[in-house]
C-alpha positions, -999 to +999 in steps of 0.1 A: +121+388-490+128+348-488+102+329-478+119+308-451+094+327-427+061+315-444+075+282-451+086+275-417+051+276-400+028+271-436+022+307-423+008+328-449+021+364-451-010+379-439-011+354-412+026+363-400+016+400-402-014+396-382+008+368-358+033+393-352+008+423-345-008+401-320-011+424-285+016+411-266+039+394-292+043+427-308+048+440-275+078+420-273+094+428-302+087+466-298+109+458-263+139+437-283+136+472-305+141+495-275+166+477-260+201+496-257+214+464-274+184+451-289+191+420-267+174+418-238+175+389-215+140+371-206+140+387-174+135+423-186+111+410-218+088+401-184+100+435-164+087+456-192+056+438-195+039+435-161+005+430-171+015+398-187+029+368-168+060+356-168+048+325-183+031+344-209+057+362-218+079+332-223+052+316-242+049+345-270+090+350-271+086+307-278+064+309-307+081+344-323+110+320-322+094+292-344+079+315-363+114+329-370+111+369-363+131+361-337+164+343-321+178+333-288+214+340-286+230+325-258+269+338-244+294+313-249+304+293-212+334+312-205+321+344-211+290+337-183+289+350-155+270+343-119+241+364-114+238+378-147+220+365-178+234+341-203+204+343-230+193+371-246+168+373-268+167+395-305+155+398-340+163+371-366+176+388-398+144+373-416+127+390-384+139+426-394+135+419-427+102+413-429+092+438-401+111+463-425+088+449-456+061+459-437+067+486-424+067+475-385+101+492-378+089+531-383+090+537-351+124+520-339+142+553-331+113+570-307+110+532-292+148+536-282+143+572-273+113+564-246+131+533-232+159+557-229+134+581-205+126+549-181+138+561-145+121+539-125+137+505-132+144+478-108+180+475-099+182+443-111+169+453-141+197+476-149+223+455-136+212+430-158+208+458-188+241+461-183+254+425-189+278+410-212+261+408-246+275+380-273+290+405-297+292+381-328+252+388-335 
C-alpha cells in the first residue's frame, strides 16, 4: 500500500481508518460503491442522504477528496450536456486500495444489489443516473 494517503494529510493509518468510518463520510463512499457506475454526480451523493444537508454532504465528499480516498472526475466540455451533470464523483485508486487493505469493500456487491432494489427515486434522480459518465476513469 503506498503511503501517498498518510502523507498527504500527516494522517496516520488509524486516523484515515477511523476518518473514513466517520458516519456520513463512510456513508458516502458506501453510495460511490453502489452506484451503477460508481460515479455519482453530487446531486444523488445528497439524494441518497436526506438526513444530511446538502452542504454537509459537500463538505465530507471535500475532505474524502484531500484525504485522497476519493476523486472528482469532471466530463470533458464537448461531451456536457444542459441539464445533466458534468462532475461525478468516485474512488481514487489509493481510495480502493486502501478500503481493500482494510477490508471496507466486503460488502460492495450487496451495496450494488440494494441500490439496485431503490424504486422510489426522484425523476431527476434517474435521469441524472443515467448521464454521460467520462469513460477514461
Amino acid at each position: 500500500m503506498s503511503t501517498d494517503l498518510e502523507n498527504a494529510e500527516g494522517i496516520e493509518t488509524r486516523e484515515l481508518v477511523h476518518f473514513v468510518t466517520q458516519q456520513t463520510r463512510f456513508a458516502l463512499v458506501n453510495n460511490i460503491l453502489q452506484h451503477p457506475d460508481q460515479l455519482p454526480s453530487m446531486y444523488e451523493l445528497e439524494e441518497l442522504n436526506p438526513s444530511v444537508s446538502d452542504a454537509t454532504v459537500y463538505k465530507h465528499v471535500q475532505k474524502l477528496i484531500d484525504a485522497g480516498i476519493v476523486r472528482e472526475v469532471a466530463l470533458d466540455d464537448d461531451q456536457r450536456r444542459q441539464g445533466y451533470p458534468w462532475k461525478f464523483y468516485g474512488l481514487s485508486e489509493e481510495g480502493r486500495e486502501f478500503l481493500e487493505e482494510y477490508n471496507l469493500l466486503a460488502a460492495e456487491e450487496t451495496l450494488q444489489q440494494i441500490y439496485e432494489t431503490i424504486s422510489d427515486k426522484p425523476e431527476k434522480m434517474v435521469k441524472y443516473e443515467n448521464a454521460p459518465r467520462p469513460e477514461d476513469v
